[in-house]
C-alpha positions as CSV (number, residue, x, y, z in Angstrom):
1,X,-8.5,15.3,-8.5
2,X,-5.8,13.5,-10.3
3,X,-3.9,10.8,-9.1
4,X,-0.3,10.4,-10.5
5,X,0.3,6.6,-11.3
6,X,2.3,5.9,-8.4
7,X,-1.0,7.0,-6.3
8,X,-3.5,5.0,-8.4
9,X,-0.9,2.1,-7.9
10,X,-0.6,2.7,-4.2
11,X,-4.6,3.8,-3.4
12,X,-5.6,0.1,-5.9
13,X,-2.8,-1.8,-3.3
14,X,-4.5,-0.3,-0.2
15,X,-7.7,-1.3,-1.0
16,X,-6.9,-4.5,-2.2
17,X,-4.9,-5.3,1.2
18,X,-8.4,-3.0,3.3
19,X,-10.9,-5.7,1.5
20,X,-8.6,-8.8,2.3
21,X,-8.1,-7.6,6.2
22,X,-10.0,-10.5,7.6
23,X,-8.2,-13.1,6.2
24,X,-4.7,-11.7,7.3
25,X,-1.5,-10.6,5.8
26,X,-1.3,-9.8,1.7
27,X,0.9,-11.1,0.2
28,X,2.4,-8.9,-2.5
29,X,2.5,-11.7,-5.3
30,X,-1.0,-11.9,-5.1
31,X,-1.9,-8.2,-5.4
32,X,0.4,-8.2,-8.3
33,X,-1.5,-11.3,-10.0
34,X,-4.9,-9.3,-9.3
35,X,-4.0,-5.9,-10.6
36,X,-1.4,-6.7,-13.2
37,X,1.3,-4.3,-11.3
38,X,5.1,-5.2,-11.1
39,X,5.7,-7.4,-8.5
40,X,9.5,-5.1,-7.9
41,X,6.9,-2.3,-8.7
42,X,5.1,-3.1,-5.6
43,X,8.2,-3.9,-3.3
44,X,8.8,-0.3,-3.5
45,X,5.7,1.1,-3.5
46,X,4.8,-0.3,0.0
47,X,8.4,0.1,1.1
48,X,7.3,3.4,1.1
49,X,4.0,2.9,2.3
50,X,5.4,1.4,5.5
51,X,8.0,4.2,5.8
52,X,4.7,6.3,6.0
53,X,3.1,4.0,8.6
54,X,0.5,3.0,6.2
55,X,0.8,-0.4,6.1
56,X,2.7,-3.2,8.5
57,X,4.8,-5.9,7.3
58,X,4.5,-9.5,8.3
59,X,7.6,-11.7,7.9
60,X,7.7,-15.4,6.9
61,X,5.1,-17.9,5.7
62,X,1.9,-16.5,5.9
63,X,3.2,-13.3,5.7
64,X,2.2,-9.9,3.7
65,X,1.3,-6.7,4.7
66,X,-2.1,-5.3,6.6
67,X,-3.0,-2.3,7.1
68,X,-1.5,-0.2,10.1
69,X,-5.1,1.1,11.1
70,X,-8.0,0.0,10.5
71,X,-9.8,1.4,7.1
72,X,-12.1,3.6,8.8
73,X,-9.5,4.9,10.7
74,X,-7.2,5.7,8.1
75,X,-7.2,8.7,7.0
76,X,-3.6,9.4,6.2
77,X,-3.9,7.8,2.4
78,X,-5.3,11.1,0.7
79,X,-2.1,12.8,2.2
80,X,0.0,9.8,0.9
81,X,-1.1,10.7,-2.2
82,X,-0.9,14.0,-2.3
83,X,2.6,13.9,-1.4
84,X,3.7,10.8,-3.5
85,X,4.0,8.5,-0.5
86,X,7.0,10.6,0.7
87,X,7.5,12.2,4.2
88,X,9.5,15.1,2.5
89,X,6.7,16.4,-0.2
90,X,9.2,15.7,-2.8
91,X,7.1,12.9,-5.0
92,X,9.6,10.3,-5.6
């Protein structure tokens, strides 16, 4: 299967935030340091993400986003992707 960008961005994110889970809330500067993505890139990537109850946000120091289920529970990312991390089908 082929992933458009926008899914290879957003399945690289998920897995970097699945991998860091123990240690708490990612924050988005630091998965944009690790993978060389847009930091505004990113902002509206998981903006998206969380729209599609992907991921959670955490506000204030320490804060990032986690996962909203655990990775062996997810099971929604392949459909993300699928869809373009839209609700709608549309691929934005």
């Amino acid at each position: 299967m082929r992933l458009s960008t926008k899914s290879r961005f957003a399945v690289t994110a998920m897995i970097d935030v699945a991998l860091r889970e123990d240690h708490g809330p990612v924050a988005l500067a630091a998965i944009s340091a690790r993978h060389q993505i847009s930091l505004s890139y990113l902002e509206q990537l998981f903006s998206k993400l969380r729209q599609s109850e992907l991921v959670e946000s955490t506000r204030g120091p320490g804060g990032g986003y986690s996962l909203a289920r655990s990775a062996e529970k997810n099971h929604h990312g392949r459909h993300c992707c699928r869809r373009g991390c839209s609700r709608t089908g549309r691929g934005h």
